[in-house]
BAKE-580791 format. One line per 4 residues: their letters; for each residue y, x, z of N, C-alpha, C. Coordinates in nm, 3 decimals. Atoms other than C-alpha are relative to their C-alpha. Last residue first. Layout:
<vokes>
a) Y X Z Y X Z Y X Z ~ ...
</vokes>
This chain:
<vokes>
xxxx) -0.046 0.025 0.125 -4.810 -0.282 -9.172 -0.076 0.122 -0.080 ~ 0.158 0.003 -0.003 -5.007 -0.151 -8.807 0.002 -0.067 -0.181 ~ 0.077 -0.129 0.008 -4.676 0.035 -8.723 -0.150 -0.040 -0.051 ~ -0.104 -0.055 0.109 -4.439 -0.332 -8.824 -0.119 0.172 -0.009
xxxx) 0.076 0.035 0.116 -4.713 -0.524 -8.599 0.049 0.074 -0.110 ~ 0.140 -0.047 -0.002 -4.636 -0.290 -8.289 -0.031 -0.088 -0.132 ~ -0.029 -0.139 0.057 -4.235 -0.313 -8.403 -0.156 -0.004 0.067 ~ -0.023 -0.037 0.150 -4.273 -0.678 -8.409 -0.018 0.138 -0.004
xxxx) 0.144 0.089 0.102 -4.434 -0.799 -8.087 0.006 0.054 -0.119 ~ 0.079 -0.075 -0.003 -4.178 -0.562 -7.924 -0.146 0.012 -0.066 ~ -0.050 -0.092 0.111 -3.897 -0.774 -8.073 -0.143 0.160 0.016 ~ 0.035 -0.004 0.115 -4.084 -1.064 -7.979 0.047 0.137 -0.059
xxxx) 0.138 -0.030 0.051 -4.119 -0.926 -7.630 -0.005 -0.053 -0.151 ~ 0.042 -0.155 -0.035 -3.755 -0.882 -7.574 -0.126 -0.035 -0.052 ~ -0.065 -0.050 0.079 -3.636 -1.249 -7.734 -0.100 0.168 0.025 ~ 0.086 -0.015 0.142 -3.882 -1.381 -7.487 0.033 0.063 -0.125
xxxx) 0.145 -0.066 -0.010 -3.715 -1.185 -7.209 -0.079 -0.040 -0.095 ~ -0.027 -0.069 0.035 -3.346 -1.328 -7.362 -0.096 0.094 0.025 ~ 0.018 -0.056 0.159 -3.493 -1.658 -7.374 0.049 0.163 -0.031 ~ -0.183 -0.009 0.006 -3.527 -1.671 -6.949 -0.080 0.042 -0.135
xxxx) 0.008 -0.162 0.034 -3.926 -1.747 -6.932 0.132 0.005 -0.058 ~ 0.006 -0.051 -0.089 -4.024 -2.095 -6.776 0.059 0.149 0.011 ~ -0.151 0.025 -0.019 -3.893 -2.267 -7.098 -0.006 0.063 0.144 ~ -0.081 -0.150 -0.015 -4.210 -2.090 -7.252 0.154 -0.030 0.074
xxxx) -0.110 0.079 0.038 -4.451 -2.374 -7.071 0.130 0.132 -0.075 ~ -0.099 0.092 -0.041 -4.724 -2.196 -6.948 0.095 -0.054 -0.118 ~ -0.048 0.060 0.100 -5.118 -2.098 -7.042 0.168 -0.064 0.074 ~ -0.138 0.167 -0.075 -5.321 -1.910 -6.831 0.111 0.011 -0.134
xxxx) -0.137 -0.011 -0.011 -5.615 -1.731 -7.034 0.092 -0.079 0.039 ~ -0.038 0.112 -0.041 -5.962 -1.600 -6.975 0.176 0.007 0.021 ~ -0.197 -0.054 -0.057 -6.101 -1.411 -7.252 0.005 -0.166 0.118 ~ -0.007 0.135 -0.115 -6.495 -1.429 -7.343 0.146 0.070 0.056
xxxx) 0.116 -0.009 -0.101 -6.451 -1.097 -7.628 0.032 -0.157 0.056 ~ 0.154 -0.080 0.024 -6.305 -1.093 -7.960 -0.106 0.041 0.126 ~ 0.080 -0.044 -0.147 -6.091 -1.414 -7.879 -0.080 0.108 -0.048 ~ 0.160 -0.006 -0.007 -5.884 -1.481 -8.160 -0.032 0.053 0.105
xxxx) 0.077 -0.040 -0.151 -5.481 -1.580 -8.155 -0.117 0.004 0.026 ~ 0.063 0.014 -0.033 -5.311 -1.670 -8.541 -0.044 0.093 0.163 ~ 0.101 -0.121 0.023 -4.955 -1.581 -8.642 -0.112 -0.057 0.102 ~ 0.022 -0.083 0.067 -4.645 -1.757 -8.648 -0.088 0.072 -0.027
xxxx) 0.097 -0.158 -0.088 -4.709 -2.057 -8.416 0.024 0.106 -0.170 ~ 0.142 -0.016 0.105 -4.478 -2.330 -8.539 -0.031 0.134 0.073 ~ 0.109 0.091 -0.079 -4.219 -2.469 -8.245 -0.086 -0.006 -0.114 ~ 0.008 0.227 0.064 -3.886 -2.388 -8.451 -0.132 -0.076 0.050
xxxx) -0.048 -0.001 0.082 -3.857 -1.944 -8.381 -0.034 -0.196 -0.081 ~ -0.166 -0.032 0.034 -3.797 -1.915 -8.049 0.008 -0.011 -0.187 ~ -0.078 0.067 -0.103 -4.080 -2.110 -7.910 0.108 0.030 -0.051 ~ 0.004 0.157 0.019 -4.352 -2.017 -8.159 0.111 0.000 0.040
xxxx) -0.042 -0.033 0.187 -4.230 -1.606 -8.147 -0.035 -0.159 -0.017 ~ -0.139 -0.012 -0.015 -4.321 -1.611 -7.759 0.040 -0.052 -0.141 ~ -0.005 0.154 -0.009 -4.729 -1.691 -7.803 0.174 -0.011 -0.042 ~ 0.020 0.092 0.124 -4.820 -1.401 -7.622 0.040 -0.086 -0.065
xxxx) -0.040 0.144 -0.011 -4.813 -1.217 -7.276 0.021 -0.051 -0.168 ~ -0.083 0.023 0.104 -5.034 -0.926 -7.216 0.042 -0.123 0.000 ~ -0.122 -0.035 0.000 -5.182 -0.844 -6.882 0.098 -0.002 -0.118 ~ -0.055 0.066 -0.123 -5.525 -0.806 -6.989 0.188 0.028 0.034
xxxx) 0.091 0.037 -0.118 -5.593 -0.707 -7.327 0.086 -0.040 0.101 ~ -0.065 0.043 -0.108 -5.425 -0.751 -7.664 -0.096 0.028 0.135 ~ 0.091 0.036 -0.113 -5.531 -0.624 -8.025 0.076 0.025 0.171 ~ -0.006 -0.066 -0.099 -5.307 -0.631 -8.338 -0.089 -0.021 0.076
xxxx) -0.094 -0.100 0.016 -5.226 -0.686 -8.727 -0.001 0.083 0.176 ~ 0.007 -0.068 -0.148 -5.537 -0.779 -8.843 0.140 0.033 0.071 ~ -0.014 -0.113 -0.004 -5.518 -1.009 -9.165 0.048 0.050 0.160 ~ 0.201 -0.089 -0.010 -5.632 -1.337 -9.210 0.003 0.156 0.016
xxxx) 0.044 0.004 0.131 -5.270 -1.467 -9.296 -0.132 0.085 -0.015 ~ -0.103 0.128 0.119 -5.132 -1.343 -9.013 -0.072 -0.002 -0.083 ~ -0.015 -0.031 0.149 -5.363 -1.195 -8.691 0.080 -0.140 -0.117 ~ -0.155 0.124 0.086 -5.323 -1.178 -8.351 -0.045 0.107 -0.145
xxxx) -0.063 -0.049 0.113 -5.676 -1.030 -8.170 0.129 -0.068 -0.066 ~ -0.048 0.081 0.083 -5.732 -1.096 -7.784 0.046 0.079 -0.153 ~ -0.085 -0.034 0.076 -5.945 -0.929 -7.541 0.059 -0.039 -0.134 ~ 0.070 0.006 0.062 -6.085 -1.029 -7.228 0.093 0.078 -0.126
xxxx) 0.104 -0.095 0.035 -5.922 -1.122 -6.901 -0.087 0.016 -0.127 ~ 0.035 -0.022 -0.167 -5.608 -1.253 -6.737 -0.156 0.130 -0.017 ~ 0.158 -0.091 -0.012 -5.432 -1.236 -7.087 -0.010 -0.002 0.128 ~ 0.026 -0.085 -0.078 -5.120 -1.473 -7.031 -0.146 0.044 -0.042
xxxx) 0.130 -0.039 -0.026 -5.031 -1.714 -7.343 0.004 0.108 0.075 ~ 0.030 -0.150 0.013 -4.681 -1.874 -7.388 -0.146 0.079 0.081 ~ 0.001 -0.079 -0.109 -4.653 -2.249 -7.465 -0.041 0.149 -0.027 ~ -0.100 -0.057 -0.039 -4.483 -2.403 -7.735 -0.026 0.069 0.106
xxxx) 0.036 -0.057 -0.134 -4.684 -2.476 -8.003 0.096 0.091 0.062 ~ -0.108 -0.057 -0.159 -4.739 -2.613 -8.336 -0.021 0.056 0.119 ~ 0.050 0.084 -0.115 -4.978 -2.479 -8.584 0.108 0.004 0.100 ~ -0.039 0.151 0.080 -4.911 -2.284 -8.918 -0.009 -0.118 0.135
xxxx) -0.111 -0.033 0.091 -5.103 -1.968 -8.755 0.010 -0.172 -0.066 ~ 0.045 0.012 0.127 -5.410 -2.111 -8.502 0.186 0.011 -0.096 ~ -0.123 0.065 0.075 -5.398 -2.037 -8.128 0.014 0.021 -0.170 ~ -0.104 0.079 -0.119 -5.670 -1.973 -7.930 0.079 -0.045 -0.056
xxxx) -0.167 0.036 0.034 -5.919 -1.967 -8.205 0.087 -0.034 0.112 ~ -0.061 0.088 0.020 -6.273 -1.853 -8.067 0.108 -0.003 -0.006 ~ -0.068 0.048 0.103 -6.426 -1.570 -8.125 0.005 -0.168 -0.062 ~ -0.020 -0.048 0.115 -6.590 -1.492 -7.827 0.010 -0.046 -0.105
xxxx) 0.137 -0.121 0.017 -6.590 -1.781 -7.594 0.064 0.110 -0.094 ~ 0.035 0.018 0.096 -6.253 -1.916 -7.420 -0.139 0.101 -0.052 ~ 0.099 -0.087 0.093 -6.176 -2.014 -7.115 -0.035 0.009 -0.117 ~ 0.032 0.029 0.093 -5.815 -2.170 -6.984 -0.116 0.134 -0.076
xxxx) 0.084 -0.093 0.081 -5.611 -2.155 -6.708 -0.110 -0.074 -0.059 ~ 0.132 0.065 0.000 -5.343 -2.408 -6.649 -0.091 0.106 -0.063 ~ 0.064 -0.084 0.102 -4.971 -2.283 -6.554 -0.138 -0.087 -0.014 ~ -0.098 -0.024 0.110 -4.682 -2.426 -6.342 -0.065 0.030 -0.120
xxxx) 0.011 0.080 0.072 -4.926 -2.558 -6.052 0.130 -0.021 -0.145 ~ 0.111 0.099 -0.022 -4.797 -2.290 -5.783 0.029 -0.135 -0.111 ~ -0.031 0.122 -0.003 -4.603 -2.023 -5.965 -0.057 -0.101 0.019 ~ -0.024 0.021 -0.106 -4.709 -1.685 -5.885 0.065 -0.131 0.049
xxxx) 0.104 0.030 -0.050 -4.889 -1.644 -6.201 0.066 -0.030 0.155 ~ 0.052 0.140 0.047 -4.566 -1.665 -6.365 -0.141 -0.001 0.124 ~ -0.073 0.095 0.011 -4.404 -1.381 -6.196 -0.073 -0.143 0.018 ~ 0.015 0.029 -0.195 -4.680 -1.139 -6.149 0.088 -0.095 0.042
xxxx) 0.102 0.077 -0.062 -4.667 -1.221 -6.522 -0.039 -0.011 0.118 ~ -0.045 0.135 0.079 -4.287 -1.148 -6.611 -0.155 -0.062 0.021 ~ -0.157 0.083 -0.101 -4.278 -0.838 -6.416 -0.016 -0.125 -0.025 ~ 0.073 0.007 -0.113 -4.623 -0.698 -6.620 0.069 -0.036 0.108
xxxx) 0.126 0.079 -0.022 -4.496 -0.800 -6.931 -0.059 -0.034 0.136 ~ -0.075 0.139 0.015 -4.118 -0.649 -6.883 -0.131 -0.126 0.034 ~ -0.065 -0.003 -0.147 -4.291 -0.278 -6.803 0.016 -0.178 0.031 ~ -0.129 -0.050 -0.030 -4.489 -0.325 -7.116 0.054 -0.036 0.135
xxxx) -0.120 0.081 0.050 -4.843 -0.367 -7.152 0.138 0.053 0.038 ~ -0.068 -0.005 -0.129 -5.126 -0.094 -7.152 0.122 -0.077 -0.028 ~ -0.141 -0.107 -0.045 -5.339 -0.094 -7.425 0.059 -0.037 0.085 ~ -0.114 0.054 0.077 -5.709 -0.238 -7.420 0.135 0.057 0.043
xxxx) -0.111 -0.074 -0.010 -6.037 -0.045 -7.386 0.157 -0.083 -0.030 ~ -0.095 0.027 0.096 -6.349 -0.210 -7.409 0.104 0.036 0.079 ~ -0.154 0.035 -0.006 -6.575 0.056 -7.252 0.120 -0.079 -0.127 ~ -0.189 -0.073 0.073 -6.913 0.132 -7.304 0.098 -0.124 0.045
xxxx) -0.075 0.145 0.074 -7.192 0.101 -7.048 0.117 0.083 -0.090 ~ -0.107 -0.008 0.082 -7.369 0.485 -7.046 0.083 -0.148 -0.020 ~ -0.120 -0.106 0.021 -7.467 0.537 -6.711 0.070 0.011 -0.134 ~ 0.049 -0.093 0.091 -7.574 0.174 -6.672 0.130 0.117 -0.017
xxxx) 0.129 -0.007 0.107 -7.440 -0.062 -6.428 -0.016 0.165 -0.017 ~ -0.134 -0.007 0.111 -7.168 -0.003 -6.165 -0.029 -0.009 -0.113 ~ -0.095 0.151 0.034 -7.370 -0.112 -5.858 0.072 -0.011 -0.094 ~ -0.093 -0.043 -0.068 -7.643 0.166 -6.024 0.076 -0.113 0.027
xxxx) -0.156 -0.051 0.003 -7.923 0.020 -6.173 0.110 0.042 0.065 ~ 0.045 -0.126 0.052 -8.318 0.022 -6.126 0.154 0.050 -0.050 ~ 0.123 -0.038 -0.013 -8.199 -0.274 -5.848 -0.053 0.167 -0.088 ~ 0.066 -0.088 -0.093 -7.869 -0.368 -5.915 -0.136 0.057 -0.041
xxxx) -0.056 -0.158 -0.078 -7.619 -0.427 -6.163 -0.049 0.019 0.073 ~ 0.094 -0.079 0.062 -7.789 -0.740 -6.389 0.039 0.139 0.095 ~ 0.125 0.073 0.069 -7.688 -1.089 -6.226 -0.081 0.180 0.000 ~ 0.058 0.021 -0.101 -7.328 -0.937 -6.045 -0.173 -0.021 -0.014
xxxx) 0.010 -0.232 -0.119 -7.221 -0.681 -6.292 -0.087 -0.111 0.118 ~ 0.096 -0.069 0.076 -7.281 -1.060 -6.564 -0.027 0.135 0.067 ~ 0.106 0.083 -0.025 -7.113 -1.312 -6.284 -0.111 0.103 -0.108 ~ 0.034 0.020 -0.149 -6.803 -1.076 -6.206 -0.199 -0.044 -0.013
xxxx) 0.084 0.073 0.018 -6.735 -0.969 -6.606 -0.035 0.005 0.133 ~ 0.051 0.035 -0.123 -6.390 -0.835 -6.552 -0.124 -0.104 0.020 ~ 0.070 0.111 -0.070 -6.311 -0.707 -6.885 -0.006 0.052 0.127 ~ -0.031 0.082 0.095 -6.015 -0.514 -7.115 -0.132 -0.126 0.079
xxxx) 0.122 0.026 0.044 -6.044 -0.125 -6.912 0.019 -0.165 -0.039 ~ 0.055 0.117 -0.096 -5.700 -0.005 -6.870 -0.130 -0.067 -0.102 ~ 0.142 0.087 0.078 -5.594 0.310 -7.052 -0.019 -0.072 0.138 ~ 0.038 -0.007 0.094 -5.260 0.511 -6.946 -0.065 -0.056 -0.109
xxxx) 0.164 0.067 0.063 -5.126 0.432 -6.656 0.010 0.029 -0.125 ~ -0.046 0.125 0.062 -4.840 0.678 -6.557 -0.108 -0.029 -0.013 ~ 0.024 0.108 -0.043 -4.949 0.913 -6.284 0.085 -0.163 -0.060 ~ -0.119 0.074 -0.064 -4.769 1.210 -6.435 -0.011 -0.110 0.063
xxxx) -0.033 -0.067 -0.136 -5.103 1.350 -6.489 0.141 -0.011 0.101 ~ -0.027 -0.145 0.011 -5.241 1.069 -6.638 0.074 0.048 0.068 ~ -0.127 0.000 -0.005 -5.345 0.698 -6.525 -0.029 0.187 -0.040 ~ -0.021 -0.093 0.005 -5.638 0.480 -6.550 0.132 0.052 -0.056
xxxx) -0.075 -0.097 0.038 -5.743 0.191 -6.459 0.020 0.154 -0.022 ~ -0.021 -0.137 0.025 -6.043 0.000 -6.428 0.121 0.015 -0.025 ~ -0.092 0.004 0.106 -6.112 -0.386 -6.329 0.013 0.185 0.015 ~ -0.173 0.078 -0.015 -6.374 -0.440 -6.124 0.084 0.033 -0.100
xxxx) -0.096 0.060 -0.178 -6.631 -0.521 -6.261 -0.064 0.160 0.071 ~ -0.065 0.165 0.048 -6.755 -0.503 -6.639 0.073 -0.023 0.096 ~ 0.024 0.092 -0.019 -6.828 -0.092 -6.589 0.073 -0.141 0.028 ~ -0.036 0.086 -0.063 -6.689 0.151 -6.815 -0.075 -0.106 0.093
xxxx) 0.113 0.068 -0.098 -6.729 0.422 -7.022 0.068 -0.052 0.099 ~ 0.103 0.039 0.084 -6.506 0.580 -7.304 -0.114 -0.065 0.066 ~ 0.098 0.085 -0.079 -6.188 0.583 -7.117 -0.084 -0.045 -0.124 ~ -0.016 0.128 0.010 -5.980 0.897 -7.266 -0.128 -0.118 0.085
xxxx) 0.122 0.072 -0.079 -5.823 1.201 -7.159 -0.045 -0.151 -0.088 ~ 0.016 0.150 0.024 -5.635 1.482 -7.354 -0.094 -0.089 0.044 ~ 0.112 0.092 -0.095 -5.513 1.820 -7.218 -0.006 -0.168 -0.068 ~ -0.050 0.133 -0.053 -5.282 2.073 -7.392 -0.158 -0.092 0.029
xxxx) 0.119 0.104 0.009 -5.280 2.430 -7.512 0.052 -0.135 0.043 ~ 0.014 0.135 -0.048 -5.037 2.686 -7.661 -0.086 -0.052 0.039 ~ -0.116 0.060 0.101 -5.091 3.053 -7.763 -0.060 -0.183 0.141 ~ -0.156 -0.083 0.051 -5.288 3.280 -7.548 0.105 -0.029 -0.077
xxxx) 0.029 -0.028 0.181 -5.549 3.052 -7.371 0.186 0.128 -0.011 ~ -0.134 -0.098 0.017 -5.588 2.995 -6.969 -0.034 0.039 -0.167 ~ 0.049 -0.073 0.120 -5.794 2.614 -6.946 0.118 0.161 -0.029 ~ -0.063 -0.083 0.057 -5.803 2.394 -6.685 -0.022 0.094 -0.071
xxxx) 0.115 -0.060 0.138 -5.993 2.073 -6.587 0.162 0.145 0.034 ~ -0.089 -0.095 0.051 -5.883 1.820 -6.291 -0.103 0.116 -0.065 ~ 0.044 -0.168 0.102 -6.044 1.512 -6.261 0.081 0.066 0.030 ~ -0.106 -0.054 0.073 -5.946 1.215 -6.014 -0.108 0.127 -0.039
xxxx) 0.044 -0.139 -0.004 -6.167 0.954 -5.865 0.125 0.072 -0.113 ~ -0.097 -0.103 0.115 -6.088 0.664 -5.703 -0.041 0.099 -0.006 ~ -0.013 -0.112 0.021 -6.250 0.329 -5.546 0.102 0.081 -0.099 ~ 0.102 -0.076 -0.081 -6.212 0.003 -5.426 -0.045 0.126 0.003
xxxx) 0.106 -0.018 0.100 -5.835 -0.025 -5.431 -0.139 0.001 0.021 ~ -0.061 0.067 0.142 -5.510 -0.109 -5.259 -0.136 0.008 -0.128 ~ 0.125 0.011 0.002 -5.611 -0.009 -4.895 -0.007 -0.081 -0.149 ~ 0.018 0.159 0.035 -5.266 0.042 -4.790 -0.107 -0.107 -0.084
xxxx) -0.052 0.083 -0.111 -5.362 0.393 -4.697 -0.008 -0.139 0.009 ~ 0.076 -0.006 -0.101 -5.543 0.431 -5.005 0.019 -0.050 0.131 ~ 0.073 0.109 0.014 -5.230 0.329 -5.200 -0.123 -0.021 0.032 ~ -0.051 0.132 -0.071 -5.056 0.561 -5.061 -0.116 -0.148 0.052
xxxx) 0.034 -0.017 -0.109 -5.295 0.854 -5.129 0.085 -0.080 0.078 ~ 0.134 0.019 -0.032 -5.330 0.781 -5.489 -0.009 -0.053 0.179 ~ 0.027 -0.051 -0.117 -4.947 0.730 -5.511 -0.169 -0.016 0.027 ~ 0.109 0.034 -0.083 -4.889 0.583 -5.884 0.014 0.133 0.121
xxxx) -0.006 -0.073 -0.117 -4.548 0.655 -6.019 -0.102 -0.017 0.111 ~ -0.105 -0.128 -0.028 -4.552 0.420 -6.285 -0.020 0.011 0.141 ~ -0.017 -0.052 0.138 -4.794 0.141 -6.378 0.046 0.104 -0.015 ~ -0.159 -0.016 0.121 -4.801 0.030 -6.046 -0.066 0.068 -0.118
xxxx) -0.100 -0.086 -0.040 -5.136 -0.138 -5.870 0.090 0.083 -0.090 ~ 0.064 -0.120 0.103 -5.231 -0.445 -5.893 0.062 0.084 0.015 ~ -0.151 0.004 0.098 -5.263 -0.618 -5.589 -0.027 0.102 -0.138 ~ -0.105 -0.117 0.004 -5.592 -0.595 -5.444 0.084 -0.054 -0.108
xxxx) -0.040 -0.059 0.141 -5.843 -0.921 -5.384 0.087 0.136 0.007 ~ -0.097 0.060 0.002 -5.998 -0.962 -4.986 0.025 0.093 -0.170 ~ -0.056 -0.107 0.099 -6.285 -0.939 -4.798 0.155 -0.040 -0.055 ~ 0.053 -0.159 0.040 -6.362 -1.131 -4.573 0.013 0.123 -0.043
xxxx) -0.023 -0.082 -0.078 -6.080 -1.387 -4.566 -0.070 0.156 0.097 ~ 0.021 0.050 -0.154 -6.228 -1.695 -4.660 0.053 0.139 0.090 ~ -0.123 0.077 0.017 -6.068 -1.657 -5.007 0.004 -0.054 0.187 ~ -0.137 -0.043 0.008 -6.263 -1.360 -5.071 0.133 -0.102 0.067
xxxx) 0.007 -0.117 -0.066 -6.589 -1.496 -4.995 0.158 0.060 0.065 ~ -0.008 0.030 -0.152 -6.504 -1.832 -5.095 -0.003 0.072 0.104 ~ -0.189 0.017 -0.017 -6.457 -1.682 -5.448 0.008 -0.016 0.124 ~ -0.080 -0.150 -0.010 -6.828 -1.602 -5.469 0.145 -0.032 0.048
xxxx) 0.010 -0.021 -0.149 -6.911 -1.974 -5.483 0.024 0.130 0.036 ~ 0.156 0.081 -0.047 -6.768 -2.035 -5.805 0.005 0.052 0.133 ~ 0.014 0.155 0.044 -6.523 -1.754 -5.973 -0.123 -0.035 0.068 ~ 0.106 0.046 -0.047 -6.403 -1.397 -5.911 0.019 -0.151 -0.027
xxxx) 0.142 -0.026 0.016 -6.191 -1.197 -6.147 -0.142 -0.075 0.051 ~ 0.074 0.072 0.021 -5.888 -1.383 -6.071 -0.141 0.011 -0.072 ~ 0.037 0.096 -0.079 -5.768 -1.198 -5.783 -0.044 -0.116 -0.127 ~ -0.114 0.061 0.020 -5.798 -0.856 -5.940 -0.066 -0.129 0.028
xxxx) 0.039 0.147 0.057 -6.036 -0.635 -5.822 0.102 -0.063 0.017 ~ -0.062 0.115 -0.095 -5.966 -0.259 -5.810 -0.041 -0.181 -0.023 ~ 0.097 0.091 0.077 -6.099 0.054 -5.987 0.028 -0.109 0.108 ~ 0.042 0.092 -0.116 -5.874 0.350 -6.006 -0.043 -0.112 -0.064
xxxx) 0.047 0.142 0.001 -5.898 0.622 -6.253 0.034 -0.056 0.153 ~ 0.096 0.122 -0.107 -5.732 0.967 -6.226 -0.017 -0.125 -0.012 ~ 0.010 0.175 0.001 -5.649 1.215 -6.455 -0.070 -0.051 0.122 ~ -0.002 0.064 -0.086 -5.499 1.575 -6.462 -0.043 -0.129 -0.030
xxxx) -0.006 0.111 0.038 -5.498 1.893 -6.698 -0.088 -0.130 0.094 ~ 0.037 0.042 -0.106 -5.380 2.236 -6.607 0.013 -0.169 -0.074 ~ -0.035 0.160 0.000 -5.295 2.451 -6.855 -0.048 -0.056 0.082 ~ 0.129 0.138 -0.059 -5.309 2.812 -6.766 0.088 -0.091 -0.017
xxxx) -0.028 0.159 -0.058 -5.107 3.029 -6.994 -0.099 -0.058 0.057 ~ 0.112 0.069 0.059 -5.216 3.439 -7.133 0.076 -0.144 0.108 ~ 0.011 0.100 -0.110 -4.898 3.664 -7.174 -0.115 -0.074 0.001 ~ -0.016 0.131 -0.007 -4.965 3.881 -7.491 -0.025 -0.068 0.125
xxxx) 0.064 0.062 -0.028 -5.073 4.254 -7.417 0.038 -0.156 0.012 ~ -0.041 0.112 -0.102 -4.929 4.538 -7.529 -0.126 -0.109 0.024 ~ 0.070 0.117 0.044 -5.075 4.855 -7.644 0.039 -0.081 0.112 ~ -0.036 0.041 -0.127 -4.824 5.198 -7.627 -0.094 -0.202 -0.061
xxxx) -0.029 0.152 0.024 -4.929 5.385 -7.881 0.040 -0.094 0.092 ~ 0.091 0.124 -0.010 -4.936 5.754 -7.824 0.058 -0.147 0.010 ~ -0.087 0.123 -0.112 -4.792 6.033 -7.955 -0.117 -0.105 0.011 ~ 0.084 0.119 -0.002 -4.953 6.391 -8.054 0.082 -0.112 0.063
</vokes>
């Protein structure tokens, strides 16, 4: 008689990681509110990195108002993997979120101060409703987010600028030489009536007029209330606008 000898396939735990933070950015507030902040009460948060987030730093240095982190896991016998996304949101403060390598990932696309402030209490949570949804906008490039903590740091170099939902910031065929900052809301570029992208906070814009003869190549729509500073592009060494057009292109070249 022999016997079989019965194996047993290894089994894997995955382990899958996210954490949000939720911070207010200094131009979220407006009107008499602001005086709060500006009087030294309270006070705005920096934003915080893109890479190599430190939850428990940036606690210390008191960088946020809140944070929460998930963790999930799963033991299977062949491969697995972990995917997060931001499907809920409230208007204020600003949301991030970062995966398990503590890169950012998804950033939430408003800072409605005066609409969380009007409707977010009483039969509501301070964070509204348990289901608000989430506009969602992508995460800018390393260069973007250098190049606007930049600009915005330039006393009387810039002029902000509201716009409603779907209104024309900048109109294809149209001169123009300044370069557009997202502060808050979310912006569509489209050519020739056609879609080719969507922008949220922290995006910079506009570049591709300046370098290519002072015509706007491609239309700028508001699909939400956006608020946007506006500079001069001669403020922006040409070989950084050069960089973001070429990045401008290969996201419109994947949406071709």
């Amino acid at each position: 008689m022999t016997a079989d000898t019965l194996t047993r396939t290894p089994r894997t735990r995955h382990v899958g990681v996210v954490t949000s933070l939720s911070w207010i950015p200094s131009e979220a507030i407006e009107g008499a509110q602001r005086m709060v902040f500006d009087s030294g009460i309270t006070h705005y948060d920096s934003p915080p990195p893109t890479k190599g987030m430190d939850v428990e730093r940036l606690r210390e240095e008191d960088r946020f108002r809140f944070a929460n982190q998930l963790r999930a896991f799963i033991t299977v016998d062949d491969d697995g993997r972990s995917e997060h996304a931001l499907i809920g949101a409230s208007r204020f403060p600003r949301h991030w979120v970062y995966d398990a390598d503590n890169t950012l990932s998804h950033k939430s696309g408003l800072t409605d101060f005066k609409d969380w402030y009007r409707k977010s209490f009483g039969k509501h949570s301070p964070w509204g409703d348990e289901d608000s949804d989430a506009l969602v906008a992508a995460v800018e490039s390393a260069l973007e987010t250098s190049l606007s903590s930049q600009l915005m740091q330039r006393d009387g170099k810039k002029r902000i600028e509201r716009f409603p939902a779907g209104a024309v910031l900048v109109e294809e065929g149209a001169p123009g030489a300044e370069v557009l900052l997202i502060l808050d809301g979310i912006v569509r570029v489209e050519r020739g009536g056609e879609r080719l992208a969507e922008y949220g906070p922290g995006a910079l814009l506009g570049e591709r007029a300046h370098l290519e003869g002072g015509v706007r190549t491609s239309s700028n729509i508001a699909v939400t209330p956006c608020r946007i500073a506006l500079f001069d592009a001669d403020l922006i060494d040409r070989s950084h606008l050069e960089e973001l057009s070429a990045g401008h292109r290969r996201e419109d070249q994947a949406r071709d």
